[in-house]
C-alpha positions as CSV (number, residue, x, y, z in Angstrom):
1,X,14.6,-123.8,100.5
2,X,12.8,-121.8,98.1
3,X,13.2,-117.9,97.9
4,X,10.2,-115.9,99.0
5,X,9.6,-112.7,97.3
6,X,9.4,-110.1,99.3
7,X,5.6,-109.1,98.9
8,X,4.6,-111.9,100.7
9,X,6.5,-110.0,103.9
10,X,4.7,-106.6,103.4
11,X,1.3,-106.1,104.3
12,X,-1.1,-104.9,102.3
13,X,-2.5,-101.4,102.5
14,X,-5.7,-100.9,103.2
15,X,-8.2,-99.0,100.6
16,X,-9.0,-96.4,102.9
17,X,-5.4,-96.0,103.7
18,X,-4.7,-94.7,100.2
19,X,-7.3,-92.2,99.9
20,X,-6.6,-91.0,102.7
21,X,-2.7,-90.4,101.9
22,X,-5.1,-88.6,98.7
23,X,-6.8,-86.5,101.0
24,X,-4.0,-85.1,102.7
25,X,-1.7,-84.6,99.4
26,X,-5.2,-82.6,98.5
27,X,-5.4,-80.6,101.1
28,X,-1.7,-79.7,101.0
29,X,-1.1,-78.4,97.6
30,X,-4.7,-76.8,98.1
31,X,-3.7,-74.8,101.3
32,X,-0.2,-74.8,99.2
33,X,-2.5,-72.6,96.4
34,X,-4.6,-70.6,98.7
35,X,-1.6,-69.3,100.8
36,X,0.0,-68.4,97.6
37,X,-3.0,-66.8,96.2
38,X,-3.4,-64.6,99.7
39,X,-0.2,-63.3,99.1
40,X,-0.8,-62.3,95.6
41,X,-4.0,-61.0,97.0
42,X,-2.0,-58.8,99.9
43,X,0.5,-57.2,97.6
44,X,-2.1,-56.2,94.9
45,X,-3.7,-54.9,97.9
46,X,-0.6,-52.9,99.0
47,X,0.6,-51.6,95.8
48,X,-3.3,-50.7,95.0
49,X,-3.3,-48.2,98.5
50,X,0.5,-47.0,97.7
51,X,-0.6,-45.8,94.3
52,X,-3.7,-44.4,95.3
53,X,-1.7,-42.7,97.9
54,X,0.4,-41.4,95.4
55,X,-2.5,-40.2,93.8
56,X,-4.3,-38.1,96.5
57,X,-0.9,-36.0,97.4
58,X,-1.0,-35.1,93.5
59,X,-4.5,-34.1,93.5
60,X,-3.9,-31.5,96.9
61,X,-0.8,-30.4,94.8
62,X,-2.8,-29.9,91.5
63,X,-5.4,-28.5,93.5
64,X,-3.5,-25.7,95.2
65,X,-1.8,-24.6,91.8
66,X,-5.4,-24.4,90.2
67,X,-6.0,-21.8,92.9
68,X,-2.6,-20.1,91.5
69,X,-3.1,-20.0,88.4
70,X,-6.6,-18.8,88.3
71,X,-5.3,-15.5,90.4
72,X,-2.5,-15.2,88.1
73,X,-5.6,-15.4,84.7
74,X,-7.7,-13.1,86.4
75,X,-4.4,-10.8,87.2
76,X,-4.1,-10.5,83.1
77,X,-7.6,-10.0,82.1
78,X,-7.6,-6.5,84.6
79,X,-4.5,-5.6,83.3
80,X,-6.1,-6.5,79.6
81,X,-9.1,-4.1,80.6
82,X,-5.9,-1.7,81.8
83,X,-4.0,-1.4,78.6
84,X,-7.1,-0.8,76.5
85,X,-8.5,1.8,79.0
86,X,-5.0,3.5,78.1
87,X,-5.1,2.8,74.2
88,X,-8.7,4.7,74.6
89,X,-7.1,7.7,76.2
90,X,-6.5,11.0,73.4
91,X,-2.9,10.7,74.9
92,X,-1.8,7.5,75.6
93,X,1.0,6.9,78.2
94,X,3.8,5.2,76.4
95,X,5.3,3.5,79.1
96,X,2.4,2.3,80.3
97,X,1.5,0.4,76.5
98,X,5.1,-1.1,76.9
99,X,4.4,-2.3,80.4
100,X,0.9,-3.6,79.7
101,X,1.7,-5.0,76.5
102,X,5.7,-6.8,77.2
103,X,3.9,-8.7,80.8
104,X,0.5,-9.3,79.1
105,X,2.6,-11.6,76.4
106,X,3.5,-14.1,79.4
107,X,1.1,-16.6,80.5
108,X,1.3,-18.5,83.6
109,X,1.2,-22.4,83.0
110,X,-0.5,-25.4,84.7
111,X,1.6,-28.4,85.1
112,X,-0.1,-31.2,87.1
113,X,1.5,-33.7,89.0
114,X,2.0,-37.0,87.9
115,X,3.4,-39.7,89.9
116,X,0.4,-41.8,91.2
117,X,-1.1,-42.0,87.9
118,X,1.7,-42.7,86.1
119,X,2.4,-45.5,88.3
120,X,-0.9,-47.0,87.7
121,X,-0.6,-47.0,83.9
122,X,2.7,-47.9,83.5
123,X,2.1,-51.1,85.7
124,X,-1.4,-51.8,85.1
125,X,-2.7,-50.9,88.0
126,X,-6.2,-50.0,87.2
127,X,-7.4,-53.8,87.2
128,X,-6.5,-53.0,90.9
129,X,-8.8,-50.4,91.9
130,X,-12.0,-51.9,92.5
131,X,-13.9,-48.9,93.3
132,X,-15.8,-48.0,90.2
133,X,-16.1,-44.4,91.5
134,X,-12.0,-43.6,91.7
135,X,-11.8,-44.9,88.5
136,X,-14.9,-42.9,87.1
137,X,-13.0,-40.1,88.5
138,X,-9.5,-40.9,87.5
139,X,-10.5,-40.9,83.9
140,X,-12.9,-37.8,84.1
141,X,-10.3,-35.5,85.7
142,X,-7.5,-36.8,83.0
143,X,-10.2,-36.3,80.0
144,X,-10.6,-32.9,81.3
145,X,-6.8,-32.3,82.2
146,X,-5.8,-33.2,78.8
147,X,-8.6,-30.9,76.9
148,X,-6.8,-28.3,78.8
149,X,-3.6,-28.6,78.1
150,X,-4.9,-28.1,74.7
151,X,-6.1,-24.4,75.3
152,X,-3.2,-23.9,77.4
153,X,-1.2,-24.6,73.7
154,X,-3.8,-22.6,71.9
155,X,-3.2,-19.6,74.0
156,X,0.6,-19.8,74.0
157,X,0.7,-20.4,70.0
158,X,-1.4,-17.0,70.3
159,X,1.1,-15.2,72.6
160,X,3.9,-16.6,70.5
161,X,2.6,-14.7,67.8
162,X,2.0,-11.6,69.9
163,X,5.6,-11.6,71.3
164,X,6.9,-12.1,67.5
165,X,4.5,-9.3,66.5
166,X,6.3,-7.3,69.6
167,X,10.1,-7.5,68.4
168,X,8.6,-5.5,65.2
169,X,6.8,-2.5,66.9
170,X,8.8,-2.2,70.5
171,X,12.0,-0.2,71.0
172,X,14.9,-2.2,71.3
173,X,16.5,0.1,73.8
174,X,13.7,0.4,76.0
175,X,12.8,-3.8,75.8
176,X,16.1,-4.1,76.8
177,X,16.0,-1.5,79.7
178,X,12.9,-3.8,80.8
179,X,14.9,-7.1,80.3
180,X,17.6,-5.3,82.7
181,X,15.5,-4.4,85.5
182,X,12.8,-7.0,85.2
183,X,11.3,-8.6,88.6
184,X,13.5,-12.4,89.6
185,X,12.9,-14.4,92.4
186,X,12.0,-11.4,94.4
187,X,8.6,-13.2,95.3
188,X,6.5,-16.5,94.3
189,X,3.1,-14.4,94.1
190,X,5.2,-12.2,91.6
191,X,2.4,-11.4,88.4
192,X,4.1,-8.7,87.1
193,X,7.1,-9.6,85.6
194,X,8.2,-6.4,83.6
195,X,8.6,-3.3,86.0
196,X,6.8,0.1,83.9
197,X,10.1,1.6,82.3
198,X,11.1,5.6,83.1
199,X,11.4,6.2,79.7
200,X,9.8,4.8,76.5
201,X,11.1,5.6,72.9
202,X,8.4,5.8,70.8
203,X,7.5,2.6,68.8
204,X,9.5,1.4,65.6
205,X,6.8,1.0,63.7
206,X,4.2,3.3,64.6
207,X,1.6,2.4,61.9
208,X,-2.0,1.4,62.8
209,X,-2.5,-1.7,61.1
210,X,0.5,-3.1,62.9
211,X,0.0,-2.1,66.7
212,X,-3.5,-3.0,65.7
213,X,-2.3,-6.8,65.0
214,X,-0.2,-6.9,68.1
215,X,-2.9,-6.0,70.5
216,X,-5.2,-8.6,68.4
217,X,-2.9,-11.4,69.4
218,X,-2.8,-9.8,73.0
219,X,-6.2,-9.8,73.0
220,X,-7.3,-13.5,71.8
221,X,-4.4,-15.3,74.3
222,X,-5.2,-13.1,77.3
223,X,-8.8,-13.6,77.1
224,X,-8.2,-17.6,76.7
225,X,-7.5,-17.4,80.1
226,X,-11.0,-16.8,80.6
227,X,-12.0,-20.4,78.8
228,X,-9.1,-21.9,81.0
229,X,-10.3,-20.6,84.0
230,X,-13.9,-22.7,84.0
231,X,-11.6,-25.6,82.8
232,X,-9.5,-24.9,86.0
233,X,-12.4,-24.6,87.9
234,X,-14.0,-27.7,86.7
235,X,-10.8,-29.7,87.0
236,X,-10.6,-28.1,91.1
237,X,-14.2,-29.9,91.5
238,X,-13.7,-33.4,90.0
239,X,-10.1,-33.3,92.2
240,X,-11.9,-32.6,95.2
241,X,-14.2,-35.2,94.6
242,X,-11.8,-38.0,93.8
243,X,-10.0,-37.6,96.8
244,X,-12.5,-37.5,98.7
245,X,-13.6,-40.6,97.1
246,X,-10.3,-41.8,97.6
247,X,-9.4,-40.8,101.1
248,X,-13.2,-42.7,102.5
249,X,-12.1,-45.7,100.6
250,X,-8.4,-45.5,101.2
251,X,-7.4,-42.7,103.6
252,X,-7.5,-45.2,106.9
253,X,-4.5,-47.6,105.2
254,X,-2.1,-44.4,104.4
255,X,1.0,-44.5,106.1
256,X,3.2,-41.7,106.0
């Protein structure tokens, strides 16, 4: 008896049959891709609002030590108008030039908050914001931070200079008297910094061309705060509107 093959006992499939079992591979590795690319889609979407969320507490921190450290400039320039009032006088108070001039050598600093923006650079995140507006913003208020930050090292170059110019012309005793007793910790709104001493010795070098030089270099970094202040300003306005942009586009999806 001959040996049948096998194919003669299987039925033939059908055309349709096959493209069918097509169709449905199809759609399976294509529901396959689109559930996959919905999840990429989710977690863009989720690290997009936790970086942004990031962003909008830095911006209500930057934006309350903008308010600081415009009182603290302002605070300096009267005290400027102070010590030259008292340099004016027939008999000036010597105390009161070692006060003015030892706390009008400090400078408070701004130092803005970084997190939520250096999360976005460092992981690429601005091909996730899709609001042209936060990003408009974003890179106007880091512009302007960073144009800032180079008058802020102007000025302290400048007081550098003035605290070097200091060591010459001040009194070691009496610096050190105002050292001993100066104000620490004993309050954050704390300005001055050097208390007025009891007793001043008369400068070391009493010359005019010298206290003249140190009272130039007091002069050009105190009245930098006055260029850093409209900075400050300006920086306050483009915060408040970028997280205001942020918090109508955003503000809904925060979680604490």
């Amino acid at each position: 008896m001959e040996q049948q093959h096998l194919d003669h006992f299987s039925p033939k499939k059908k055309w349709y049959v096959y493209f069918i079992d097509f169709i449905m591979l199809f759609v399976a590795v294509t529901l396959g891709f689109l559930a996959e690319n919905v999840r990429d889609q989710q977690t863009d979407k989720n690290r997009e609002i936790s970086y942004l969320k990031n962003v909008h507490e830095d911006l209500l921190v930057d934006i309350n030590k903008f308010e600081y450290v415009i009182s603290s400039n302002n605070f300096r320039l009267l005290r400027l108008d102070s010590l030259h009032m008292e340099i004016n006088k027939v008999s000036p108070d010597l105390p009161s030039l070692y006060y003015y001039i030892r706390n009008l050598a400090l400078r408070t600093t701004f130092e803005s908050s970084h997190l939520g923006l250096d999360q976005i650079k460092a992981s690429g995140g601005f091909r996730l914001i899709q609001n042209g507006k936060i990003i408009a913003g974003i890179q106007d208020y880091e512009r302007t931070l960073n144009n800032t930050m180079k008058v802020e090292e102007l000025r302290e170059r400048t007081l550098e200079q003035a605290r070097f110019k200091m060591a010459v012309v001040f009194d070691a005793g009496t610096l050190y008297q105002m050292i001993k007793n100066q104000n620490m910790g004993e309050g954050k709104s704390t300005d001055v910094r050097f208390k007025r001493p009891a007793y001043a010795a008369p400068f070391v070098v009493g010359d005019r061309k010298t206290f003249n030089e140190l009272i130039n270099f007091i002069n050009l970094g105190s009245n930098a705060n006055i260029s850093l202040n409209e900075r400050f300003n300006e920086l306050k306005s483009i915060a408040k509107a970028l997280d205001a942009a942020i918090m109508e586009e955003y503000g809904s999806q925060f979680v604490d």
